[in-house]
Structure formats: C-alpha cells, structure tokens
C-alpha positions as CSV (number, residue, x, y, z in Angstrom):
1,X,0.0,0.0,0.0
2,X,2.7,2.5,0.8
3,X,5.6,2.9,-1.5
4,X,9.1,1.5,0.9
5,X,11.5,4.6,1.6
6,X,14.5,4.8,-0.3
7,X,17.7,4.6,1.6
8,X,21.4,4.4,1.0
9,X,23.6,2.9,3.6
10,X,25.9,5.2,5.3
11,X,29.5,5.6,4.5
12,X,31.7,3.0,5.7
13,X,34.7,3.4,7.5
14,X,36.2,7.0,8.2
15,X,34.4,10.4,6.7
16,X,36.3,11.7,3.9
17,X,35.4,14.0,0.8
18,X,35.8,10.7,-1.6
19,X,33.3,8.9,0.9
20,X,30.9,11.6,0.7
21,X,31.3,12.2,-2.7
22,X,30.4,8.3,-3.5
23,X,27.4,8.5,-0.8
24,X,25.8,11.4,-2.5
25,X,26.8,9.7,-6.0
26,X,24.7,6.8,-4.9
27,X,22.1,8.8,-3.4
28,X,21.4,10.3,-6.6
29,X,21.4,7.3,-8.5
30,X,18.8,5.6,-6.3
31,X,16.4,8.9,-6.2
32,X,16.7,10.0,-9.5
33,X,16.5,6.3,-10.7
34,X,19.2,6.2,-13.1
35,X,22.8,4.2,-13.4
36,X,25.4,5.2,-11.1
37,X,28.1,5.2,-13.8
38,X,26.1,7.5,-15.8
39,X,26.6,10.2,-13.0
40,X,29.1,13.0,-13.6
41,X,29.9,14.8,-10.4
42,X,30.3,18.0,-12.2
43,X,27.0,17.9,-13.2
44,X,24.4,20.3,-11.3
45,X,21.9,18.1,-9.3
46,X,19.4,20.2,-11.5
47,X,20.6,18.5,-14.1
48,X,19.5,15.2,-13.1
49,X,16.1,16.4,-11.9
50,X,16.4,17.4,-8.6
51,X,13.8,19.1,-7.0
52,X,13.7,20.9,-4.3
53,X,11.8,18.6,-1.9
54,X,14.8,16.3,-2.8
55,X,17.2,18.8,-2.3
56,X,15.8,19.1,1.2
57,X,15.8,15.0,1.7
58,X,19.7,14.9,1.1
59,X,20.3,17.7,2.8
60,X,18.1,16.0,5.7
61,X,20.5,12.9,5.2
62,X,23.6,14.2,4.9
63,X,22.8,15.3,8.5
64,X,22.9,12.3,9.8
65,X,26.1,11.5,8.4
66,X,27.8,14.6,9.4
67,X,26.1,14.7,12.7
68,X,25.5,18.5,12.0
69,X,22.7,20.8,11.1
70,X,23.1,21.8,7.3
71,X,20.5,24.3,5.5
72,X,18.0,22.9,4.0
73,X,19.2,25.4,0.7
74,X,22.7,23.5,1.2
75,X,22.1,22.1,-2.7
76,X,21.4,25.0,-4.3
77,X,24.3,26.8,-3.0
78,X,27.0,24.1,-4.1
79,X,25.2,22.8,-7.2
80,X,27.4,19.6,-7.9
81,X,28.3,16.6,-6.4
82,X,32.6,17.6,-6.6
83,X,31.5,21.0,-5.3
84,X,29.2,20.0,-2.4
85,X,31.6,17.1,-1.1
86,X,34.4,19.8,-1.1
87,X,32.5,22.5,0.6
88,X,31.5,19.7,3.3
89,X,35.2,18.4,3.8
90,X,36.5,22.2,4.4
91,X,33.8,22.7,7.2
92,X,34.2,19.1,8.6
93,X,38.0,19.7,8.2
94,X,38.2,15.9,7.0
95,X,40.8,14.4,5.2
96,X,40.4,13.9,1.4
C-alpha cells in the first residue's frame, strides 16, 4: 500500500570527501533512478532532476552523516556533487 522509503547505507569506515562524494553519487542514483556510472559529479543536481523537496531529503540525510545541522538550501548553494563534497570536507576539516 505504501511505497518503501528509499535509503542508501551510510558511508563506511572514516568520513572523507571521496566517501561523501560516493554517498551522495549513490544517493542520486537511487532517487533519480538512473545508473550510477552515468553520474558526472560536475554535473548540477538540477541537471538530473532534482527538486527541491529532494534537495531538502539529502540535505536531511547528509545530516545524519555529518552529525551536523546543514541548510535545508545547502544544494542550491554548491550545485554539484565535486562542489558539495568539497564544501563539506572544508567545514568538517576531514581528510580527502
């Protein structure tokens, strides 16, 4: 009766900006439905029909992984996977 949730396992191991990178590449994949290996990271998340109630859902997840509050507008301002994994490592101040 009700659709299952969609969900993407957390990152193994330590937090880096390659681990997020590949978590949010995944995310993608599953939410937008489409390959992984068709993903370019440079790519806005626009681009792959992101909405913003989606844009709010990752941000809402990536919360959990960072264990930090993020804005909900967090997508919008860094528009790409590469950018958005980089912007996130620099505030974590986590290894690459």
């Amino acid at each position: 009766m009700f659709k299952r949730k969609k969900t993407v396992p957390h990152p193994q191991g330590p937090l880096t900006e390659e681990s997020l990178k590949q978590w949010l590449t995944d995310y993608l994949a599953v939410h937008a439905e489409i390959p992984r290996d068709t993903i370019d990271t440079r790519k806005t998340f626009e681009s792959y029909g992101l909405d913003s109630r989606v844009a709010v859902q990752v941000s809402g997840a990536l919360e959990k992984i960072v264990e930090r509050r993020l804005s909900p507008g967090l997508l919008y301002e860094y528009q790409s996977i590469d950018a958005l994994s980089q912007y996130l490592a620099k505030e974590l101040r986590i290894t690459a």
